[in-house]
N, C-alpha and C positions, 0 to 999 in steps of 0.2 A: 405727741406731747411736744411742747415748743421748748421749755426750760432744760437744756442739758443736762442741767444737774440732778433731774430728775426725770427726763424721759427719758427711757431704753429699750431701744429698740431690742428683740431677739437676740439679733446675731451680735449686739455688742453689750450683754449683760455680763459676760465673763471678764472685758476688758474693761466697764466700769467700777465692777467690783475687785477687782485686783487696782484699778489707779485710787479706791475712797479708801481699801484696808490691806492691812497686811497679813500675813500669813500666822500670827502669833495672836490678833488681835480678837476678843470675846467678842460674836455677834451676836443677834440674835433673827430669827427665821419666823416674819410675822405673819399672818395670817388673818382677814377679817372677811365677816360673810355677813348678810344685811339680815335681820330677824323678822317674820310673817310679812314679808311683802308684799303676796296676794291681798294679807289682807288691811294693810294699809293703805294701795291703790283702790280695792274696790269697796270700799268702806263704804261710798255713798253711792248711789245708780243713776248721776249725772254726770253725762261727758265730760264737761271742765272739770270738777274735781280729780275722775281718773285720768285726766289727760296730766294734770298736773302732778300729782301725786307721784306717777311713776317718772314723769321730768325731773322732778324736785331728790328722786333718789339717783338717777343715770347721772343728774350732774354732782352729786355728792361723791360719785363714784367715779365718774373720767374726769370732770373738769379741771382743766390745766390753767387757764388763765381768764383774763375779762375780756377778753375779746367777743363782744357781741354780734359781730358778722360771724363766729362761728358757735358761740352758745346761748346766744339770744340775751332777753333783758330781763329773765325770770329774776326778783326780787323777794327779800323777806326780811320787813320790816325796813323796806325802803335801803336794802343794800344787798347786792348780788350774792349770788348762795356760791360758797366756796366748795371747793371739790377737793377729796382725799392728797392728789398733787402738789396743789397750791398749800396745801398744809406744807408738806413734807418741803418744798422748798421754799419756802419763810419761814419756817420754823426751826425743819430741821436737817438744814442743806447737806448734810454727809448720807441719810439714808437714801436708800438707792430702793427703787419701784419697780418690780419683777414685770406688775403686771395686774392691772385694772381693770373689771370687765364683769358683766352681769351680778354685780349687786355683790361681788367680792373684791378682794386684793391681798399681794403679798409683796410684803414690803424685805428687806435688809437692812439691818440699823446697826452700831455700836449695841452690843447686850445692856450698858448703863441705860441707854436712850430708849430701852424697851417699852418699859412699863409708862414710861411718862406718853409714848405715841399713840401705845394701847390707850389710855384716859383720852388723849387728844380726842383722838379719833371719835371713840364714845361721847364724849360732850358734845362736836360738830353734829353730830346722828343727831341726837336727843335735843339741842338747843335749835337746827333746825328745824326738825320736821314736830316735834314735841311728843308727838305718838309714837314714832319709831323710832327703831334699837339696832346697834351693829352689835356683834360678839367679834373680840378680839382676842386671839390668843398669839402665844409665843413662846421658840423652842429655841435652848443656847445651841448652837453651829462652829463650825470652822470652816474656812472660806474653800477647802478642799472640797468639803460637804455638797459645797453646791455647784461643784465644777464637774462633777461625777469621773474626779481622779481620784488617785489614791491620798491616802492625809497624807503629808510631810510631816516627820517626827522633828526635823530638823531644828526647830523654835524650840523644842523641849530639848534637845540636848547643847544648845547656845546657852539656855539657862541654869542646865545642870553644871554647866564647868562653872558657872560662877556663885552657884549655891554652895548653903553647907547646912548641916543638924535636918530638922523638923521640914525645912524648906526642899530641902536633896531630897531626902525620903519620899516626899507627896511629888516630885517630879522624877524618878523611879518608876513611881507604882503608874502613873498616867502613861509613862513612855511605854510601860508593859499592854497597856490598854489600846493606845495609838498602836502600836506593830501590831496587834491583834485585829485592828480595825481597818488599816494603812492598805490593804488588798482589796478595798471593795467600796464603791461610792455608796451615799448614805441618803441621798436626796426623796429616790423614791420612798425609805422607809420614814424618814423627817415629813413629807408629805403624805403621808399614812395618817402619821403619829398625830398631826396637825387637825387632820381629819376625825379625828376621834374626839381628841381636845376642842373644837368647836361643836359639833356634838353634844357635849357632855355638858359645855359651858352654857349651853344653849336649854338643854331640860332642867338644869340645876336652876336657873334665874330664877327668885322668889319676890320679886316687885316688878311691876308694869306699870309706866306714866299711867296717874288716875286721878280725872275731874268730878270730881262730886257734884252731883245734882240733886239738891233737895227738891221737897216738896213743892214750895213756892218758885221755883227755878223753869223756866221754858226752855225747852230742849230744842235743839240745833234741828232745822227744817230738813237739812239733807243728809247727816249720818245718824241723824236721830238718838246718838250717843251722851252728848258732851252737852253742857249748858251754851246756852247762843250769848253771845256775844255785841252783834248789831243786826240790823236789817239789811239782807243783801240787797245788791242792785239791782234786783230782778225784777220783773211787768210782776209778779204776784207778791215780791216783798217778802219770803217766807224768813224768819229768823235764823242765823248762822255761826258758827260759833270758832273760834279764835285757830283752828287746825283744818278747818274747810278754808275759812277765809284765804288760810294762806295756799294750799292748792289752789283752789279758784284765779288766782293771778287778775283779778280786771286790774286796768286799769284807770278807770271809772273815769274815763272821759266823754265828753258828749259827740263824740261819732262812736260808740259804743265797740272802740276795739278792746282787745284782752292782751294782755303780753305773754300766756302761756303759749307761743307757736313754739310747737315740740322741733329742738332741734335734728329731727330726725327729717322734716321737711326740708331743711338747707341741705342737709347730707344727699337728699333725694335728688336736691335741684343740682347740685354738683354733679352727682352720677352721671343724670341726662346729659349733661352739657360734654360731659368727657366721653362719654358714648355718641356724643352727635359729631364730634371729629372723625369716625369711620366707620359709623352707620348711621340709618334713616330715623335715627330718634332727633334727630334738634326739632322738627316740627312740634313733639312733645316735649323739649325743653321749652322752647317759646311760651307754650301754653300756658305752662304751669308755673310761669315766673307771675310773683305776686299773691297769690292764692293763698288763702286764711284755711285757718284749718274749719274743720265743721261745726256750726253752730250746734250741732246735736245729730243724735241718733238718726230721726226723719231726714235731715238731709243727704244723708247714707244712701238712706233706704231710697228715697225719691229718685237717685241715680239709675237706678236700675229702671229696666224696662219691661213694660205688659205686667202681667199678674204680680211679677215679683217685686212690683217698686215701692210694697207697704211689710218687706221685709228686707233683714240684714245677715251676712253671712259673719259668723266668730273662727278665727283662726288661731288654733293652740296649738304652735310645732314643736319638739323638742326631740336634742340629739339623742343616741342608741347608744345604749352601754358606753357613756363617756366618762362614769369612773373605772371601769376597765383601762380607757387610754389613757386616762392621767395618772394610772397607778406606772402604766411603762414607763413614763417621762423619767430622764433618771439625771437633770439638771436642771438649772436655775433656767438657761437659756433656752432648753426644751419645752419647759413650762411658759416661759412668755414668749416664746414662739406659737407653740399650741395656742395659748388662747387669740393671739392675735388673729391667727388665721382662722381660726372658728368663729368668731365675730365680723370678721372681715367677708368670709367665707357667706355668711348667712344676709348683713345687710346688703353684699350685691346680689344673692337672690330675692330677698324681698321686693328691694328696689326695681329691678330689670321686668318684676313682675308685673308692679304695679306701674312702668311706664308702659308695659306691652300689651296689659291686659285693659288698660284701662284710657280711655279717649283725651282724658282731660278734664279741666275744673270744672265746677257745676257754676252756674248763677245763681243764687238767693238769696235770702235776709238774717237781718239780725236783730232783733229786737232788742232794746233798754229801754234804759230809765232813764234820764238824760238829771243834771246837776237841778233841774227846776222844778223836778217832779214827774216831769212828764213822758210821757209812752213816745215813743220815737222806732222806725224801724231805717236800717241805713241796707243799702243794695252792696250785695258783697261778692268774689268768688271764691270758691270752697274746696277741698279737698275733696272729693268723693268715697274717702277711707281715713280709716285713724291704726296711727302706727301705738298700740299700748306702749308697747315695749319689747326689743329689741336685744336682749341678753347677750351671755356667752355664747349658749347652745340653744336659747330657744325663741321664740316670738309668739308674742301673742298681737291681734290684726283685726280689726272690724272693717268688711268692703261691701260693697252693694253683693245681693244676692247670688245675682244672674254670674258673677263671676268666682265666686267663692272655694267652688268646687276647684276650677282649672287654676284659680290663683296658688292653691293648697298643695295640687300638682306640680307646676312649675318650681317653687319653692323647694320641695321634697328632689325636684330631677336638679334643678341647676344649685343648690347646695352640695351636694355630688360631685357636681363638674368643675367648683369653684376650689375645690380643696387637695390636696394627694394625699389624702391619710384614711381613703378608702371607709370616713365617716358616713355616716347616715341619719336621715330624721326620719321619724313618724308623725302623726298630722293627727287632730285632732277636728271636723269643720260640722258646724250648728249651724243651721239656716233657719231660722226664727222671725217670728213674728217683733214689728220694732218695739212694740208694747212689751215683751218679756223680759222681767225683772233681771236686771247685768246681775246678780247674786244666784239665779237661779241659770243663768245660761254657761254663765263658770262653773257650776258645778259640773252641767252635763258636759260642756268641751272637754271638762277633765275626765270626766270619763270613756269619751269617744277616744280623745288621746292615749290612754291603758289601754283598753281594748286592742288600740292598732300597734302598739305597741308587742303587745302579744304573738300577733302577725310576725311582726318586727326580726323577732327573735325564733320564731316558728322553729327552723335550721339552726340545731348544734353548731356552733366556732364561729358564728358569724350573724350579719343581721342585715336586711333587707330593710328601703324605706317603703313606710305602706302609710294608709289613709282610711279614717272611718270616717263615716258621716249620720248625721241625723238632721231631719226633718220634722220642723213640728208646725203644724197650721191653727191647728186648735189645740185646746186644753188637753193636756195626756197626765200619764200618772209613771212619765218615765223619769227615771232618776239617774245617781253617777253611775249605778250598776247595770253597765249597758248590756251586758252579755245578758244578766237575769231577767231584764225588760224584754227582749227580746223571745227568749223561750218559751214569754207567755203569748206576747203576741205578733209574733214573727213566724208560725207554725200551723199546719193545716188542723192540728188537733193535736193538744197536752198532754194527752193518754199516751193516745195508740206508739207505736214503737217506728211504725210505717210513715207517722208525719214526715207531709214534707217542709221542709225549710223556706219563706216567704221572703230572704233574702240574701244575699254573697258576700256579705258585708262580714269584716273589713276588704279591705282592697290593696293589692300593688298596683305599684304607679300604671304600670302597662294594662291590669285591668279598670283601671281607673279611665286610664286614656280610653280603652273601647267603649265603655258603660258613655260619656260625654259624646263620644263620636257617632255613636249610633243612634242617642236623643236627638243630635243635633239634623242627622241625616233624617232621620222623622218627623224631625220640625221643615225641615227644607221644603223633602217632599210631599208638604201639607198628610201625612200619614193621621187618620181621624184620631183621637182622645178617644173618642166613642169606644173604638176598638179597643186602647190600650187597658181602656175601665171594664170592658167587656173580659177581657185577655187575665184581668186578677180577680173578679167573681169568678170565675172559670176554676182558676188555679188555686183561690181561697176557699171556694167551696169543697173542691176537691169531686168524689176520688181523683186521683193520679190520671188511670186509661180514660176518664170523661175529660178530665181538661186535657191531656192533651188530643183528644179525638175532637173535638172542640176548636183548637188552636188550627191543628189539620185543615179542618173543612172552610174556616175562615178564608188561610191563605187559599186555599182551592180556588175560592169565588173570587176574592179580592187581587188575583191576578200580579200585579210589578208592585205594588202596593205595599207586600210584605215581602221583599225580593232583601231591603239590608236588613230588615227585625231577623229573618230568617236567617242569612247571612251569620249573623251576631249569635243568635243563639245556635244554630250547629255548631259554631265555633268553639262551643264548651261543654258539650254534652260527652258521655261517655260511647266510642265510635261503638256499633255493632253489638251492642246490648244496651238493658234499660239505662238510666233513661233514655228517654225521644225529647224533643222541643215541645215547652219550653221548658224542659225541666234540665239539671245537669247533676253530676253524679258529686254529692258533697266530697271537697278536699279539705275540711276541716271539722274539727267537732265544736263549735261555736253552739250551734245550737242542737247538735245531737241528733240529726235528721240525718240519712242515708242520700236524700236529693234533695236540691234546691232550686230555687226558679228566678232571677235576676228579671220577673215583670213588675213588681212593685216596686224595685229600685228603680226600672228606667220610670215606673211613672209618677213618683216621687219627685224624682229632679225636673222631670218634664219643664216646667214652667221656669225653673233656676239655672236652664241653661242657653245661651244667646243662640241664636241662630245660624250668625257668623261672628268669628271672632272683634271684638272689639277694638277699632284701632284700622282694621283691614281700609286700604283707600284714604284711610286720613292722611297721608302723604302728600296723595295729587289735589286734595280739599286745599292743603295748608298752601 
């Protein structure tokens, strides 16, 4: 935050709340959280609106100032979209900002100033985005409250010597409550309490922004909700209606730029350049200076390489039992130190990812409409991934295929490394076809994301980051319930009791790490497809001693050929009893099978995994 009077950092939230109040003086302890998110970003299943949609709330929620070299020139209604910050200091320069961060905040005010911030707040929400809603609450405090010391009675008995009647008495009975209270900080149970109150604030609402569309009315081309408004600038013209337009962000000029570049791409380009001071990334800062974000999904997809370049991978991360840790927080400055660092914490793993994983911008087009009518395409470079959003604890990520899986990896191990509060994420990754409807591929990420989650948590007192994934090529009938999809058909047979398991899925990072390492040593060593198609009739058809007497005789014949398949699968089998390769001795009840077989996973990814890593020798190129 640039405004002092309302940026605070961590470590000095105690010393600016003791320089704005006194010890005596009524606060209030605010609280505000953004309502249906999800489903305000994916409202519509084209990239610009959700690129915009989640911009349009990140900057309602950090934005400190107009500075367009760091929040870009995202407008509405031809004037910059203001951010929770810039309220509080133009408006209301005494409240003090704990701490800003994934589609929440909490503020400290004068108690007077409460309710009027709570409305602020709410009408910025609702007047910008028109569809979306914040819920604010607020609890009265003492400045002890949030220091996590004990109260000082001391304010109360300054005023008792100089009261007397009706006034003495009610300062009595509070001093009896203070001394009762004055042993034991109150933050974490104020932050409880808060939590419940938005909660509750939140199921209670009984009106939702609503545009009425009659009969004779044409409904909006891209969220299909709301009556259209004009014809957007698009090569097909489709009708749009006054809450798309303003996601959308064009600009409508005729070299067909847009002004939605998610300021998550400057943040990007920054990283590079301060990592190219004492590593080999400046080759990849150089790259990526200039670069538009992606005209759309295909251009995603088209980054990738061989099979995989007519599909996209979705990345849904989010932290492990993080109201556990914020329930320990037992201050004001623990609280906006936690969340800094867990924001902090996650966009340099995103980032380091996507410089490490990935080569650089694509080349391609963009098609408009131009001020005359006419169809125009202008030659542009591109991002080759789209950052959704960026939260406290979580991210969600769209990258080409072929990297999806190790990006999801990376993320999960170097969020880890990034932090000391022995946090964790679970991973959520979809590798889909680019044609699959963005409302139907968020459902399933969310549910790969549960799933691993489960993992996660597997081990009593503690939680482990882990990764699920799913693969769809063609039309399936699998849904958010990815454990029950599975049972049906991830199994040698429904019935029997003896089924084996068709996959190992979820994953930890380390088996995660071998499942990629051993594709990739199979792609190296030209290791046939043939076989590996061979290798899951085998084990889908079953019994058990036929595939693996099966798998046996292959390697026999095929000699160095299956030397790391081999390698990988002894590596998890149960030593000196059943099972044998390929099969391994089940270590979870996912799908209720006694053994499992990790060949339909490796040949799954097969094609969504590169060969060598991306990036390798771009160095000595640049």
């Amino acid at each position: 935050m640039s405004d002092e009077q309302v940026d605070l950092q961590a470590a000095t939230v105690p010393e600016k709340l003791r320089e704005a109040f006194d010890d005596g003086t009524p606060l209030a302890l605010i609280a505000a959280d953004v309502d249906r998110v999800q489903s305000y970003v994916f409202e519509s299943a084209k990239l610009a609106e959700m690129r915009g949609a989640s911009l349009i709330l990140d900057l309602l929620n950090v934005k400190d100032s107009d500075d367009k070299n760091i929040w870009g020139d995202v407008e509405i209604n031809e004037k910059q979209v203001t951010g929770i910050p810039q309220v509080l200091k133009d408006e209301f320069p005494l409240a003090r900002l704990v701490y800003a961060s994934g589609g929440g905040a909490m503020i400290v005010s004068e108690l007077a100033q409460a309710e009027e911030i709570k409305e602020r707040i709410e009408k910025l929400y609702a007047e910008t985005t028109l569809t979306g809603a914040i819920t604010v609450v607020y609890e009265h405090v003492r400045l002890a409250d949030l220091e996590n010391k004990p109260a000082s009675t001391d304010w109360i008995k300054t005023k008792m010597e100089k009261a007397s009647g009706e006034a003495l008495r009610l300062l009595k009975d509070n001093s009896h409550t203070a001394d009762k209270e004055s042993d034991r900080g109150r933050f974490s149970e104020l932050y409880a309490s808060l939590g419940y109150q938005l909660r509750r604030a939140k199921q209670s609402k009984l009106t939702a922004p609503i545009f009425e569309v009659s009969s004779f009315t044409e409904r909006c081309g891209y969220c299909h909700f709301r009556p259209a408004r004009e014809i957007a600038p698009e090569v097909d013209e489709r009708p749009i209606c006054q809450v798309c337009i303003r996601k959308r962000q064009d600009k409508r000029q005729d070299d067909g730029d847009r002004a939605a570049q998610s300021f998550y791409l400057g943040k990007f380009r920054d990283y590079l350049e301060i990592q190219a001071k004492g590593e080999l990334l400046l080759p990849y800062s150089l790259k990526w200076a200039g670069a538009q974000s992606p005209p759309d999904l295909e251009a995603i997809a088209e980054a990738a390489g061989g099979r995989a370049n007519n599909f996209v991978g979705v990345i849904y991360a989010d932290g492990n039992d993080m109201g556990a840790q914020l329930e320990r927080l037992k201050s004001a400055a623990g609280l906006g130190s936690f969340a800094d660092e867990v924001r902090t914490a996650m966009e340099q793993a995103v980032f380091s990812g996507l410089g490490t994983l990935l080569s650089g911008p694509c080349d391609g087009e963009r098609e408009y409409r131009g001020r005359d009518g006419q169809k125009r395409k202008r030659k542009i470079k591109h991002h080759p991934f789209e950052i959704i959003t960026i939260g406290g604890d979580d991210v969600y990520l769209i990258v080409p295929a072929d990297v999806a899986l190790e990006m999801a990896q990376h993320i999960c191990q170097e969020f880890g490394k990034n932090q000391n509060r022995n946090l964790t994420l679970a991973a959520g990754v979809l590798i889909t076809d680019v044609t699959t409807p963005i409302y139907f591929s968020r459902q399933i990420v969310k549910g790969l994301l549960k799933n691993a989650k489960k993992l996660s948590k597997a081990e009593p007192g503690k939680t482990i980051p882990a990764v699920d994934f799913q693969v769809i090529t063609t039309d399936t009938a699998i849904t958010e319930d990815i454990s029950g999809f599975r049972k049906k058909a991830y199994r040698t047979s429904r019935e029997e009791k003896d089924a084996d398991g068709l996959t190992t899925r979820p994953l930890t990072l380390d088996q995660l790490k071998a499942l990629i390492e051993v594709v990739r040593d199979l792609k190296n060593s030209s290791f046939p497809k043939s076989q590996l198609y061979a290798l899951r009739e085998a084990v889908v058809s079953g019994p058990r001693l036929r595939a693996t007497n099966f798998y046996y005789y292959q390697q026999a014949r095929s000699g160095d050929q299956y030397e790391r398949l081999h390698k990988f699968l002894d590596s998890g089998r149960a030593v000196g009893e059943w099972p044998s390769a390929p099969f391994w001795k089940a270590k979870n009840e996912w799908l209720d099978t006694p053994t499992v077989t990790p060949i339909v996973d490796i040949l799954e990814i097969y094609d969504f995994v590169r060969e060598k890593k991306s990036g390798e020798g771009q160095e000595e190129k640049a």
